[in-house]
N, C-alpha and C positions, 0 to 999 in steps of 0.2 A: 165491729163491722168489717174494718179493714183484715181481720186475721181469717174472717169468713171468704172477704171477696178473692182473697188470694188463694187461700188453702180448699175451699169446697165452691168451686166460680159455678159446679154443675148444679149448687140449688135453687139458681134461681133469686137476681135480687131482690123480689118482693120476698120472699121469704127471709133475706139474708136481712134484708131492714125492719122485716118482723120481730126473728130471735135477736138482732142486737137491741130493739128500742125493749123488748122483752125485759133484755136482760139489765140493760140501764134501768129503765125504772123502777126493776122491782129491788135490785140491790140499793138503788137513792131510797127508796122505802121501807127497804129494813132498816138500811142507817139512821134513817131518820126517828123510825121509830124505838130501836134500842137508847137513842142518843135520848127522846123525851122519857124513855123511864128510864135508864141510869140517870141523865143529869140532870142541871141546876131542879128542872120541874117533876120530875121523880113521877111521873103520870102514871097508872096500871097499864098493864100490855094493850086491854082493848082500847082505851081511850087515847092511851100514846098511836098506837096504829089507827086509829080514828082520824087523829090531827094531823097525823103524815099523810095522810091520803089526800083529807080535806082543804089541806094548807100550800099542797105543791102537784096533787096528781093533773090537775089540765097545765099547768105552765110546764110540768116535765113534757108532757105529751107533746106540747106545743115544739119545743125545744128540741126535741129529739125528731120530729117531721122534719123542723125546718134544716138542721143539722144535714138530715138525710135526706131531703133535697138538692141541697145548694150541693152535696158532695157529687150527688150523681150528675146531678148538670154538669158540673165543671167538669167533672172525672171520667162520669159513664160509668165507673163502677171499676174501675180500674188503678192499680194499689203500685203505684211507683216510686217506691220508699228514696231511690235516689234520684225524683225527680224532682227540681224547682216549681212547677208547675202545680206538681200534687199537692207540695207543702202549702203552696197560696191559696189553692183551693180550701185543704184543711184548714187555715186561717180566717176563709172567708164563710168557711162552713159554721165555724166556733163563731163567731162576729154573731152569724145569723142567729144561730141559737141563743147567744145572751139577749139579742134586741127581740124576738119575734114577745116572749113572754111580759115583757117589760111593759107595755099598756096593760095586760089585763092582773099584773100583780100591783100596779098604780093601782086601777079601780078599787081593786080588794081593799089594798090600804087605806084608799080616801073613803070607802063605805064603810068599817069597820073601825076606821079612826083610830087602831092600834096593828102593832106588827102579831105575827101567822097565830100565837100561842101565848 
């Protein structure tokens, strides 16, 4: 997002916070799903990409709104690599994104009664 709002400011941050959550999520979702068919669980392509989807796509979503939120509030959408300000922002951006998904991947756990897979 940040290499967007500096290098292309003319497309527009709802766009700019489209292709970055675009791009997050769907690279967490290959990863995820290469990782459940190479490892420990060795799952088939469909079914590994199944559980990637089913196991983290609303908590990434969630994560990545609130991320892109809190940046633009603080920031406006404005990239000041050498500024204190930017960086507490970014910090406070990252905070937001670990807490926001954090209730709804409790519930997951306590209704399922085991972790994602």
């Amino acid at each position: 997002m940040w290499f967007l709002q500096s290098s292309y400011p003319q497309l527009g941050i709802g766009l700019i916070m489209l292709l970055s959550m675009s791009a997050g999520i769907s690279s967490s979702m290959a990863l995820e799903t290469i990782l459940l068919h190479r490892g420990r669980d060795q799952l088939p392509w469909k079914v590994a990409a199944k559980t990637a989807t089913g196991m983290s796509l609303i908590s990434m979503l969630a994560m990545e709104v609130a991320e892109n939120v809190v940046d633009y509030l603080l920031t406006g959408g404005t990239v000041e690599l050498g500024s204190a300000p930017f960086w507490l922002a970014a910090g406070a951006a990252i905070v937001a994104g670990f807490l926001t998904p954090l209730p709804y991947n409790y519930i997951r756990l306590r209704k399922y009664n085991k972790s994602c897979h």
